[in-house]
C-alpha positions in Angstrom: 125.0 37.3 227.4 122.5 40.1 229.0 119.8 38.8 226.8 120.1 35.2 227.5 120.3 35.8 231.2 117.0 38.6 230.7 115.6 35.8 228.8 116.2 32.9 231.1 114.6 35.0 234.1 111.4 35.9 232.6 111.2 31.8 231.3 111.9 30.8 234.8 109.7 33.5 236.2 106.5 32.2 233.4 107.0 28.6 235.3 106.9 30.0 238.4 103.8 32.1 237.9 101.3 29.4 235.6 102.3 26.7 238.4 101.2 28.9 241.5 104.7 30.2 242.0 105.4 27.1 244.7 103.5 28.0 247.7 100.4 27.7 248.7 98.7 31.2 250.3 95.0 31.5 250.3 93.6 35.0 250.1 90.1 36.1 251.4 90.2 34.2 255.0 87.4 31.1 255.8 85.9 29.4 252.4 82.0 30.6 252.5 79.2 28.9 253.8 77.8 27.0 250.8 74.3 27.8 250.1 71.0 25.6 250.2 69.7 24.0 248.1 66.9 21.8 249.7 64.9 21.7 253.2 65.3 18.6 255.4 62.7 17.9 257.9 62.4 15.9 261.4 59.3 14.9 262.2 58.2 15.0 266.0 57.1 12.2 268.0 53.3 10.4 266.5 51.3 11.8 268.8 49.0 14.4 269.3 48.3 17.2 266.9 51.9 17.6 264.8 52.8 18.5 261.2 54.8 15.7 259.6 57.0 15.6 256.3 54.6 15.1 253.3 55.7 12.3 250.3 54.7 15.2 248.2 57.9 16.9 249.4 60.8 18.0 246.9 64.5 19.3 247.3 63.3 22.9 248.3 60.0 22.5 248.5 58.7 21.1 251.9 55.1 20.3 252.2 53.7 19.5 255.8 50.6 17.8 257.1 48.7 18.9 260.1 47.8 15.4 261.6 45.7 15.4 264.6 45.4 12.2 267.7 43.0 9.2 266.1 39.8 9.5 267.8 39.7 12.9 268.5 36.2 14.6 267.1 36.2 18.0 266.5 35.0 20.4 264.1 38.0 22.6 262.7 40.9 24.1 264.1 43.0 27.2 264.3 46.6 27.6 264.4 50.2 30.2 264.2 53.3 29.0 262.8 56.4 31.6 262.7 59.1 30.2 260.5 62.3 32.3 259.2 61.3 34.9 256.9 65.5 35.3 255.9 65.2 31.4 255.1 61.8 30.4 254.1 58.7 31.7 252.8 55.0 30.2 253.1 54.1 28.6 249.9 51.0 26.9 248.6 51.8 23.0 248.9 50.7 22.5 245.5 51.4 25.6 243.7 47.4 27.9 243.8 47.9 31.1 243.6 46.7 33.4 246.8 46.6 30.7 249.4 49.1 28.5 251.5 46.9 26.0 252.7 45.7 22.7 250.8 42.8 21.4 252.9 43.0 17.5 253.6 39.5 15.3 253.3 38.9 15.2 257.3 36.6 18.3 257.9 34.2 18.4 255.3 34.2 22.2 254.1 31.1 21.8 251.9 30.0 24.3 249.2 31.4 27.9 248.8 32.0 29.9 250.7 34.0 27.3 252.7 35.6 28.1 256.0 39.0 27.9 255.4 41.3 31.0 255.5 45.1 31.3 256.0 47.3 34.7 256.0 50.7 35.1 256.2 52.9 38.6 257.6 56.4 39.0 258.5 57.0 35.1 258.1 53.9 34.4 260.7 51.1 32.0 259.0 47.1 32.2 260.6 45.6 29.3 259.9 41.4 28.9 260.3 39.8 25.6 259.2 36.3 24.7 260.2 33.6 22.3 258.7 30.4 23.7 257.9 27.3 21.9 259.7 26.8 18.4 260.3 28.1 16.1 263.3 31.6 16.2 264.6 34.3 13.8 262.7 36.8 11.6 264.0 40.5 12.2 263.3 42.4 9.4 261.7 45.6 9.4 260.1 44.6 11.1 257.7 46.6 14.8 256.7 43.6 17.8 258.1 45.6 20.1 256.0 48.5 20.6 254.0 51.2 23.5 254.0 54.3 24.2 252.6 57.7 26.1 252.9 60.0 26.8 250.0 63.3 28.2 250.3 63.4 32.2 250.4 66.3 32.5 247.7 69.1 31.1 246.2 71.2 32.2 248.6 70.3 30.9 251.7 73.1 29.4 253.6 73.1 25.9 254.9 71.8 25.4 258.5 69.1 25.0 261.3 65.7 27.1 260.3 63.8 28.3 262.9 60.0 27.0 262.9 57.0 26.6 265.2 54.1 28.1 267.0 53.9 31.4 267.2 54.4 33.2 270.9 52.0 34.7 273.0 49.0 32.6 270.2 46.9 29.7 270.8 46.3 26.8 268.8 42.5 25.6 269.7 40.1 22.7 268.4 36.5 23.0 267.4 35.3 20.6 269.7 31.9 18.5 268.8 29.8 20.5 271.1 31.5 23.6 269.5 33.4 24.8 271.9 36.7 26.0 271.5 39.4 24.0 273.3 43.3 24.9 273.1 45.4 22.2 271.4 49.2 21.8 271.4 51.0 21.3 267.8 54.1 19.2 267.9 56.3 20.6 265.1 59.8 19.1 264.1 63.2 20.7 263.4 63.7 22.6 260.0 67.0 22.7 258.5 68.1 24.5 254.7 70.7 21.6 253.5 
């Protein structure tokens, strides 16, 4: 009678365990922020000089175009962006090696060497683009250059990213008569979905 009782315990005891024993305690506190896996992008109003959300965007791959005011002339400009270096790091928009910025068909560059150069510390990106010679062109709506942002890691978790012009820098404008004049960029809100 020991042994059936012995027996009937540990068969009740089996049940209890492989269907979660009945209650329903959760261990380890607040689930985890999932992580990212793409980067969403509002653009800022259409005016002015502002970088807008390229078609050539992908899930984690976000490719912006610096688009300047129609009927503006200038010659080139210059440009900071900070963006999160935890979240995001500066990509080429298309994938070249030792560069992060595509150059759009507004400023013609000419023949090597052209005057286009970018760098990018601590999450900060220079940006220099200048036509060489010739007379001043007209913005359209045409992209003047192309960036991009892809996501630092797998393991970035969801949320706002922080991006814009860098403090204490100033974006300027080649003008047609080649001075420099300083230009404000519009830039959207960044967020790792």
């Amino acid at each position: 009678m020991n042994m059936k009782t012995t027996l009937l315990g540990t068969v009740i005891l089996l049940s209890l365990v492989a269907c979660g024993g009945g209650n329903n305690i959760t261990v380890g506190g607040d689930p985890q922020t999932p992580s990212a896996t793409s980067l969403a992008y509002q653009d800022p109003a259409p005016t002015g000089f502002r970088l807008v959300r390229s078609a050539a965007s992908s899930g984690a791959h976000l490719v912006l175009d610096l688009k300047g005011p129609a009927g503006t002339q200038g010659k080139g400009v210059a440009f900071f962006l900070k963006a999160d270096a935890a979240k995001v790091t500066w990509v080429h928009p298309t994938g070249v090696a030792g560069t992060c910025v595509a150059p759009g068909s507004v400023f013609p560059l000419g023949t090597a060497p052209q005057l286009l150069k970018d760098r990018v510390a601590s999450g900060s990106l220079q940006v220099g683009l200048f036509q060489k010679g010739g007379t001043a062109t007209t913005l359209a709506d045409a992209p003047i250059l192309s960036l991009a942002l892809d996501l630092s890691s797998a393991s970035v978790a969801t949320g706002a990213v922080s991006l814009g012009l860098e403090s204490g820098k100033q974006a300027v404008l080649l003008g047609a008569d080649g001075s420099l004049s300083p230009i404000s960029i519009s830039v959207g809100s960044l967020s790792a979905q």
